[in-house]
N, C-alpha and C positions, 0 to 999 in steps of 0.2 A: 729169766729167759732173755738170751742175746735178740735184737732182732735191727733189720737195718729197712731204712726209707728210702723208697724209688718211688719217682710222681706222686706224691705224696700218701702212699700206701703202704705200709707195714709190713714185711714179711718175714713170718723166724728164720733164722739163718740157718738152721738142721734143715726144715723144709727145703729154702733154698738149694742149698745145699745137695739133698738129694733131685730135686728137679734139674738143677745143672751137669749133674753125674748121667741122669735118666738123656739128657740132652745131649751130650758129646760120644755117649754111647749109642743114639739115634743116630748120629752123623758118621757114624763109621761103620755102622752094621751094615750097610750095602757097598761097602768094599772099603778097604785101608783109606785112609788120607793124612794130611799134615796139616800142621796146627795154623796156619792163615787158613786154609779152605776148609777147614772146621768152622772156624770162626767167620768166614763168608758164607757159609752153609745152614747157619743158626742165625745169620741177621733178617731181622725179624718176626725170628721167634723169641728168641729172647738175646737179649747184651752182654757180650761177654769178652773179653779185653783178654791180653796176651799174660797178664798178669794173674788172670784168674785160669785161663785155661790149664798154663802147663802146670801148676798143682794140680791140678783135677787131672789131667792125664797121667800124673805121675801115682798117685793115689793110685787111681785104674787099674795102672801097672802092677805097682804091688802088691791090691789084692786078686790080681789074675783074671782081669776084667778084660785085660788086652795086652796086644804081646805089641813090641816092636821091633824097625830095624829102620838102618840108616843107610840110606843111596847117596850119591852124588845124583845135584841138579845141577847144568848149567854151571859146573866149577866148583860149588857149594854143596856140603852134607845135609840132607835134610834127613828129620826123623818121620818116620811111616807108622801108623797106627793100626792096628787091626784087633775087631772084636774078637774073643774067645767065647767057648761054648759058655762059659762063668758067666762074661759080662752079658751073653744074648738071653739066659737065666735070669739076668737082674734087670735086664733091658724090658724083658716080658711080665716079671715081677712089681713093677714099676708101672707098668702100663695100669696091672689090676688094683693098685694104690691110688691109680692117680681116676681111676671109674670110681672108686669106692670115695673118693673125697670129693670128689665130682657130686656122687647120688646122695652124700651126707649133707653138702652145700643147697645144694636143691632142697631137702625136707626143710633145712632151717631159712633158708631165704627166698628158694621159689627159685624158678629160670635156670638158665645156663650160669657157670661159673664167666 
């Protein structure tokens, strides 16, 4: 099993993984945005670099989690994110995974995660 260390804490990278997806899909379900005000919008909740986002958005994309389009900013194309009925499916899907690992961490250690 892959897994990678933050503050010296453990976590598999599939979990990861899907925690990040469940994240970038919370930041855009209350209307479109783009990929810095993603990533301003999830600091501190959790860290996530330019590096890791636009995979994960592009993923999204392809499995039809979210659609996009691209405007002009200020001179510049930006691209726009927006959730789909799929990704708000997975977003809600996600939520009930993430109670269920919540109520499992509790019987075996007691307290809040």
């Amino acid at each position: 099993m892959y897994s990678i260390i933050r503050n010296g804490v453990y976590m598999d990278i599939q979990l990861k993984k899907g925690v990040l997806d469940l994240c970038v899909l919370y930041a855009i379900s209350k209307s479109e945005s783009y990929g810095y005000k993603i990533i301003n919008d999830l600091q501190g909740i959790i860290d996530i670099s330019e590096s890791t986002l636009y995979p994960i958005l592009k993923r999204l994309e392809d499995k039809g989690n979210l659609t996009t389009r691209t405007a002009e900013h200020s001179g510049r194309l930006r691209r726009y994110y927006k959730i789909t009925a799929s990704g708000l499916e997975k977003l809600n899907s996600g939520k009930k995974d993430l109670i269920e690992i919540q109520s499992i961490y509790k019987k075996l250690f007691g307290g809040n995660i």
